[in-house]
VOGU-3710 file (C-alpha; in Angstrom, 3 decimals, decimal comma):
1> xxxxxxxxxx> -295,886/128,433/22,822  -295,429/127,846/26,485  -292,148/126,673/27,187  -291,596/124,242/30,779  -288,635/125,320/32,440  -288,289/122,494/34,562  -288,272/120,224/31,154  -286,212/122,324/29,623  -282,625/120,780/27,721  -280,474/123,339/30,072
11> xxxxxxxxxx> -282,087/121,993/33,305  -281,711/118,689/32,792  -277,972/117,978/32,462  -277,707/119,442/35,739  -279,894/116,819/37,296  -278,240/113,793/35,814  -274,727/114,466/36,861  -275,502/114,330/40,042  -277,198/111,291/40,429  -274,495/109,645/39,015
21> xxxxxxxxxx> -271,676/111,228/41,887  -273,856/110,084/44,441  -274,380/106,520/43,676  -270,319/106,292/42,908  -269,881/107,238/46,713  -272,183/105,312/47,622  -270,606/102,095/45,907  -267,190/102,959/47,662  -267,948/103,267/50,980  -269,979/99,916/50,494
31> xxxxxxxxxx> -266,674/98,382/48,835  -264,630/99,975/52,401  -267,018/98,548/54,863  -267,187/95,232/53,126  -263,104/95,156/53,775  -262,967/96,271/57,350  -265,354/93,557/58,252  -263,680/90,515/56,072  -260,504/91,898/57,954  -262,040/91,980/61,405
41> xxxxxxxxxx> -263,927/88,261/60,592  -260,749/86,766/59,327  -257,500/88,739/60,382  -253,995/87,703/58,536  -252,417/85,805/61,767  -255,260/83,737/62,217  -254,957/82,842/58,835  -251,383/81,851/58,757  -251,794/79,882/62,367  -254,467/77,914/60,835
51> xxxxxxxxxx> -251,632/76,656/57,838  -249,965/72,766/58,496  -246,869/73,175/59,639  -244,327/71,956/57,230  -243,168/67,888/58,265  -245,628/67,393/60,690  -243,735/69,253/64,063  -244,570/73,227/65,242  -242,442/75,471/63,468  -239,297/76,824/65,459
61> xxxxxxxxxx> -239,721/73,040/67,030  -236,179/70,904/67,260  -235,951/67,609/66,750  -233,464/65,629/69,531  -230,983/63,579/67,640  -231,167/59,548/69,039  -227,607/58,978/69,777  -226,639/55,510/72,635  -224,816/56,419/75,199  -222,507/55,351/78,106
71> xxxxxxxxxx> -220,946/55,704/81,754  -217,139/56,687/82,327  -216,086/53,801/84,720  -213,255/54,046/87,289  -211,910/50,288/87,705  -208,232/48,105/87,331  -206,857/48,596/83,992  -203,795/46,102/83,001  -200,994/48,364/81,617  -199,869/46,860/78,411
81> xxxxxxxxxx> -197,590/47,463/75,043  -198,245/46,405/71,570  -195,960/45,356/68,773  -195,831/43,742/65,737  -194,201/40,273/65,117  -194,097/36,896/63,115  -194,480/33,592/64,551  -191,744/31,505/64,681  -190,637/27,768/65,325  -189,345/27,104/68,607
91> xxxxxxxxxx> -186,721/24,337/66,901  -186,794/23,809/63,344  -184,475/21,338/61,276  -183,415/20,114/58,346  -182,824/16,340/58,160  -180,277/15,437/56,542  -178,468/12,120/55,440  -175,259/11,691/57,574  -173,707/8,612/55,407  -173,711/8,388/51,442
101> xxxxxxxxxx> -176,263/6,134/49,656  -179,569/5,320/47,734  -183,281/6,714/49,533  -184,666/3,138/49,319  -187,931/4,362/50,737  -190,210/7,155/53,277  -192,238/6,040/55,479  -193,706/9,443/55,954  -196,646/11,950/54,952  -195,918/15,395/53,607
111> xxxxxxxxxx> -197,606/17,620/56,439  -197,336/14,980/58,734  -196,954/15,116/62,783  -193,806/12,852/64,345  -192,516/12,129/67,228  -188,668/12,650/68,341  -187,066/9,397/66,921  -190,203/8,165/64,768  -188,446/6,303/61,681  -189,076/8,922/58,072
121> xxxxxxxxxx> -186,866/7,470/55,914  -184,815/4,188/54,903  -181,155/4,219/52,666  -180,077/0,729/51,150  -177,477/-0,464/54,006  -176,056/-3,835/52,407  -173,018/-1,827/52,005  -172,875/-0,338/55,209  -173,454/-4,388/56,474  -170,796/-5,506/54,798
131> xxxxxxxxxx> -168,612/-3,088/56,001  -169,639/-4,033/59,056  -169,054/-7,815/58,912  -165,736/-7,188/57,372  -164,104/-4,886/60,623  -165,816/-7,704/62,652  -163,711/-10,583/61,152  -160,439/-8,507/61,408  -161,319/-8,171/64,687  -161,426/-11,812/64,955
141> xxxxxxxxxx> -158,500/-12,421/63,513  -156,339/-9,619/65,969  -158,308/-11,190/69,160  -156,463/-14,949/67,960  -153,500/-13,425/67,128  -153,666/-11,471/70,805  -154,460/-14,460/72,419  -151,249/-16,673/71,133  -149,235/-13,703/72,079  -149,833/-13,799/75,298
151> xxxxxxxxxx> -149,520/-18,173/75,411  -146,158/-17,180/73,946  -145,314/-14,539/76,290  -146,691/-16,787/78,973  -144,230/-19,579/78,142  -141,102/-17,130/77,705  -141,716/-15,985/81,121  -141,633/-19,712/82,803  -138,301/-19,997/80,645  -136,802/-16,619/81,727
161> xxxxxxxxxx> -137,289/-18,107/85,461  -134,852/-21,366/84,398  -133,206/-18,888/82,702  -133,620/-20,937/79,430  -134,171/-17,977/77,084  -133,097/-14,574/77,091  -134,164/-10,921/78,254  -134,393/-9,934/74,985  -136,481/-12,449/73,351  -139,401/-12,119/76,948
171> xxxxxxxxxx> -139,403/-8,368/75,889  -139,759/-8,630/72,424  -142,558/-10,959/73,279  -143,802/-8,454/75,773  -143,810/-5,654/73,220  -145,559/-7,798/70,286  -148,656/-8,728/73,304  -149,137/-4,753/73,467  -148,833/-4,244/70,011  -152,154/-6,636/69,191
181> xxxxxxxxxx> -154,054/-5,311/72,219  -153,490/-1,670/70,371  -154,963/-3,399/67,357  -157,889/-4,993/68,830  -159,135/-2,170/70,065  -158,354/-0,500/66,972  -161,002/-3,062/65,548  -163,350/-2,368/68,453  -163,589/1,356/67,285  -163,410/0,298/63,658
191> xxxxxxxxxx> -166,627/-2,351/64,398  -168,635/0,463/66,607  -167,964/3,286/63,627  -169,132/0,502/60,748  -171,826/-0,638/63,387  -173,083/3,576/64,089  -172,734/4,119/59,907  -175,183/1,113/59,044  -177,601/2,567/62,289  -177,066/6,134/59,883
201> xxxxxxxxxx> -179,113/4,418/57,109  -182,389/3,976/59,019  -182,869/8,200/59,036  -185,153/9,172/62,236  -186,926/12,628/63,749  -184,918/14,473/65,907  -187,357/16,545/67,053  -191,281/15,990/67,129  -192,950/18,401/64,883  -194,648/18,567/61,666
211> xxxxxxxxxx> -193,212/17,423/58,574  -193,445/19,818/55,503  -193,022/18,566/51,936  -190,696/15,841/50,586  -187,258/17,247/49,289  -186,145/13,990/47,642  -187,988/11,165/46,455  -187,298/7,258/47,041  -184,039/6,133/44,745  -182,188/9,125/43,673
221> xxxxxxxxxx> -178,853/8,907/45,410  -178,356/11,147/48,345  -174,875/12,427/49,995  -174,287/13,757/53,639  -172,704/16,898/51,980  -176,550/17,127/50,074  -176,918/20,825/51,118  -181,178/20,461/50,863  -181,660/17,976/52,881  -184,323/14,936/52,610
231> xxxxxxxxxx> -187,501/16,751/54,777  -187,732/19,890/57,282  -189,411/19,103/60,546  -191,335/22,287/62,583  -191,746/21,861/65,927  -195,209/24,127/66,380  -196,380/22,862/69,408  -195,253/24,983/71,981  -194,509/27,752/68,927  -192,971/31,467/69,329
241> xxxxxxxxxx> -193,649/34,742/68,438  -190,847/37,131/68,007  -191,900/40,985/67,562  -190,357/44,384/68,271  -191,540/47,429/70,772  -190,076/51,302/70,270  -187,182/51,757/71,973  -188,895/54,463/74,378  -191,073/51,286/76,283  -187,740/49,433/76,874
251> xxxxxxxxxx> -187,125/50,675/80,191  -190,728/49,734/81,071  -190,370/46,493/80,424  -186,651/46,340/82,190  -188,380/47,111/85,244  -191,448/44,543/84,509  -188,915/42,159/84,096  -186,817/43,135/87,091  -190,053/42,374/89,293  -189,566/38,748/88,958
261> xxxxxxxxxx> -192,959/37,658/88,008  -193,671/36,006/84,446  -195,120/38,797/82,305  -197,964/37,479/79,721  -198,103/37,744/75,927  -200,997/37,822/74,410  -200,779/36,601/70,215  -203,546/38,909/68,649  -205,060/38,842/65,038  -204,124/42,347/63,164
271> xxxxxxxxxx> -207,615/42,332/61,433  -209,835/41,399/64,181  -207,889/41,671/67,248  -209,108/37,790/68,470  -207,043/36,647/71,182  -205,323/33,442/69,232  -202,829/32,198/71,940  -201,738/33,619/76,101  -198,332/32,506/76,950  -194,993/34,208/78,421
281> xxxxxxxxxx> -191,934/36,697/77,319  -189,039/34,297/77,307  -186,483/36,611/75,566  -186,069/40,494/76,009  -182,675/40,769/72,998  -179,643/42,143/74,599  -179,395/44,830/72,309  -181,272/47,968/70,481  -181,361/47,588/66,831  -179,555/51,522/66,141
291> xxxxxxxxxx> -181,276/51,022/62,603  -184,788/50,776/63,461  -184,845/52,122/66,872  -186,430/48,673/68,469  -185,834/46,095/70,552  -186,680/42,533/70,059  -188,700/40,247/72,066  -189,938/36,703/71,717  -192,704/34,973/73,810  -193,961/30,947/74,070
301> xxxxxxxxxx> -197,111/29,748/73,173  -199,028/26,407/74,000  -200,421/25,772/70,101  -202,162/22,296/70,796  -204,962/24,090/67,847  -202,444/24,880/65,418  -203,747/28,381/65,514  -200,260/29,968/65,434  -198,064/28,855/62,139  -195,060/29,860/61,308
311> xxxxxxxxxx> -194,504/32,937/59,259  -198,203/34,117/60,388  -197,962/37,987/61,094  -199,712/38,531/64,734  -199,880/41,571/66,877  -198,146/41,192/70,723  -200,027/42,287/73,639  -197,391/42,266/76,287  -199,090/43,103/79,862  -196,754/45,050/82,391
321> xxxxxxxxxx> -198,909/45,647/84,966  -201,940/46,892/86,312  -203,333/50,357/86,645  -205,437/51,279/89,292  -208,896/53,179/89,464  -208,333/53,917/85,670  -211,238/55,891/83,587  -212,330/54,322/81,095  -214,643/54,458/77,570  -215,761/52,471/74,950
331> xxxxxxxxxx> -213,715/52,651/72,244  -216,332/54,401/69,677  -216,086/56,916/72,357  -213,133/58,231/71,125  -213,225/60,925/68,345  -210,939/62,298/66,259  -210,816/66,216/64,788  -208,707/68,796/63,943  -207,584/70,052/67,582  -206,993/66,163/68,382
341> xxxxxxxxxx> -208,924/63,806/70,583  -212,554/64,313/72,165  -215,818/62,958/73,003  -219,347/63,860/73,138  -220,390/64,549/76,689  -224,114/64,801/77,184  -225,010/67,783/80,106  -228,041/67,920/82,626  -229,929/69,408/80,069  -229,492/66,093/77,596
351> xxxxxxxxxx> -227,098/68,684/75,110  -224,010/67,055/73,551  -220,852/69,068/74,409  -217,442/68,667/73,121  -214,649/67,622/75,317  -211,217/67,537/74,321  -209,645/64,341/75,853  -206,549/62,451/75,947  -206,166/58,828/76,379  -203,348/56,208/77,031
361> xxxxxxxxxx> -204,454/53,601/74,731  -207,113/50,685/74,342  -207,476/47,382/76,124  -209,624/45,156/73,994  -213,083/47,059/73,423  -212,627/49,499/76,228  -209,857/52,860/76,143  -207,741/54,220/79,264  -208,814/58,345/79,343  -205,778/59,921/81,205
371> xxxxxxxxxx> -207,657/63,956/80,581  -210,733/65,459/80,112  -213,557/62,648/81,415  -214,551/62,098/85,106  -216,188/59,351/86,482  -219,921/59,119/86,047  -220,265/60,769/83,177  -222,709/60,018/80,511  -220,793/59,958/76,772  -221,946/59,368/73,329
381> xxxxxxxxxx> -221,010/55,771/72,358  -222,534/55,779/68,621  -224,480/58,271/66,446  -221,908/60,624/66,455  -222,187/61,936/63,124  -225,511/63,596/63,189  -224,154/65,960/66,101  -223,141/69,071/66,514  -222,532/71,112/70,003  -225,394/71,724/71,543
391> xxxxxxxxxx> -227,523/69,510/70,151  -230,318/67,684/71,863  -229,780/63,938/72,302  -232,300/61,406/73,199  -231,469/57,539/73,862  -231,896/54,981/71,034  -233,861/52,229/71,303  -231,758/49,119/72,039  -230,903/47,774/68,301  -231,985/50,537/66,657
401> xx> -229,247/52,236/64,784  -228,497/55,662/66,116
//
């Protein structure tokens, strides 16, 4: 039997095993060339620039903070002190009963306004009447008996001339005239004190003011030694506010007052700093309290509103003077941090830079900068907090929150 070589089972293993290395190549260069050319088609930075950027801006992009902003201005600046004070009466009193007797009647409203000599209350007078009528008829009776003594003395003097009664009996005569003139005038006084005790009954203002409440009511029984007192009348209208400054500021406002012109006060609400009254220092104290290290003043008010009362805490703006070509800020200007006082000053290239400042003090809405500001300058009224140095600013919107 003819055996085929090329058939044969040692030939043939040969064959197949390499077939099979040649189509594995083949398969892996095919798998390299497909990933070169998805690489070239679609490279890895194309890829990521083709991904949203996260919150809508480029990334690496900065958002500008919206901040409002304003000018320094250089104008007049009134130089002024503040203290704290209470407002006072300008006269205040207690009205009393000067004579002993029953309240018969008021003729008066608690919280009432009166006029200087306007009639509040009423005692019973028919014992101050009859007192009255009863030093009037011993009047009388001296003036008659006055009036014979002098008839008599009269008569003794025509006799003394015919010599037809003695020295003795003219001077006693004489002496007895003077004796009832002393006592008629004794009644005068005695009438005019029984006549002012009766006008005592009918109780009137001494001042015009405002009445507070009723300290007695009609028919209780009321003495001038009563240490209460019927009714207290406030006199509000001009009013006073008396308040203290630190020692340091007195010589300051020496030499205000020294100048000779009337210095204004201005009465301000602690909470919201509204103007309530303008009027005038009338009293710089002639001493330094040693205990508090102050010194007290007290200015006049017109209060036709009644917006001053008495006992009402309220701040004292007293002006001194003016300051010329002054820098000045809004107040919200002003910040506060660790190193002290600055401000947000926006640069040429709209950045917010810290300044370190130092002011004098405020003036209604608008601060006195002594350091650190120029005129001109373009600072960061609101919208402070979202800054930090070097950050980009951008104007709000008018009434849009910054």
């Amino acid at each position: 039997m003819k055996i085929d070589h090329d058939q044969a089972p040692g030939n043939a293993a040969p064959v197949a095993g390499h077939s099979g290395k040649t189509r594995f190549k083949t398969w892996g260069l095919a798998a390299v060339a497909a990933a070169i050319a998805l690489a070239v088609a679609f490279p890895p930075w194309q890829a990521q620039s083709q991904e949203p950027p996260s919150g809508g801006a480029r990334a690496g992009a900065t958002a500008k903070v919206p901040v409002h902003t304003a000018l320094v201005r250089e104008m007049d600046m009134p130089v002024a002190v503040t203290g704290m004070g209470t407002v006072v009466t300008v006269a205040s009193v207690t009205v009393r009963t000067r004579v002993d007797g029953q309240l018969d009647r008021v003729e008066f409203k608690e919280g009432q306004d009166v006029k200087a000599g306007q009639v509040l209350a009423r005692l019973d007078a028919r014992t101050y009447e009859a007192q009255l009528q009863q030093v009037q008829a011993q009047r009388a009776r001296d003036e008659a008996l006055l009036a014979n003594a002098r008839v008599d003395l009269q008569r003794y003097t025509e006799l003394i001339r015919d010599e037809a009664t003695t020295r003795q009996t003219l001077e006693t005569q004489q002496s007895l005239v003077r004796q009832l003139e002393a006592t008629v005038r004794n009644d005068a006084a005695q009438e005019n004190l029984a006549r002012v005790n009766l006008g005592f009954t009918t109780i009137a203002s001494p001042i015009s003011g405002r009445i507070g409440a009723r300290l007695v009511d009609p028919g209780n029984i009321v003495h001038a030694s009563d240490a209460g007192g019927l009714l207290v009348v406030n006199q509000i209208d001009p009013i006073a506010l008396q308040f203290t400054l630190p020692q340091e500021q007195f010589q300051a406002v020496n030499r205000a007052i020294n100048s000779g012109r009337a210095l204004q006060v201005q009465a301000l609400d602690p909470g919201t700093r509204e103007v309530l009254a303008t009027g005038e220092l009338t009293l710089l104290n002639n001493q330094i309290d040693i205990a508090t290290g102050t010194i007290s003043l007290k200015a006049r008010f017109a209060n036709p509103q009644h917006k001053l009362w008495p006992g009402q805490s309220a701040n004292a703006r007293l002006v001194l003077g003016d300051e010329p070509h002054a820098l000045v800020v809004p107040n919200s200007v002003v910040q506060r941090g660790q190193d002290g006082l600055f401000a947000y000053v926006v640069d040429g290239q709209g950045k917010a830079q810290v300044q370190p400042i130092e002011v004098r003090g405020a003036d209604g809405n608008l601060t006195v900068v002594t350091k650190g500001l120029q005129a001109g300058q373009r600072v960061v009224s609101d919208g402070q907090y979202r800054l930090t140095p070097g950050a980009d600013v951008v104007e709000a919107r008018q009434g849009n929150p910054a």
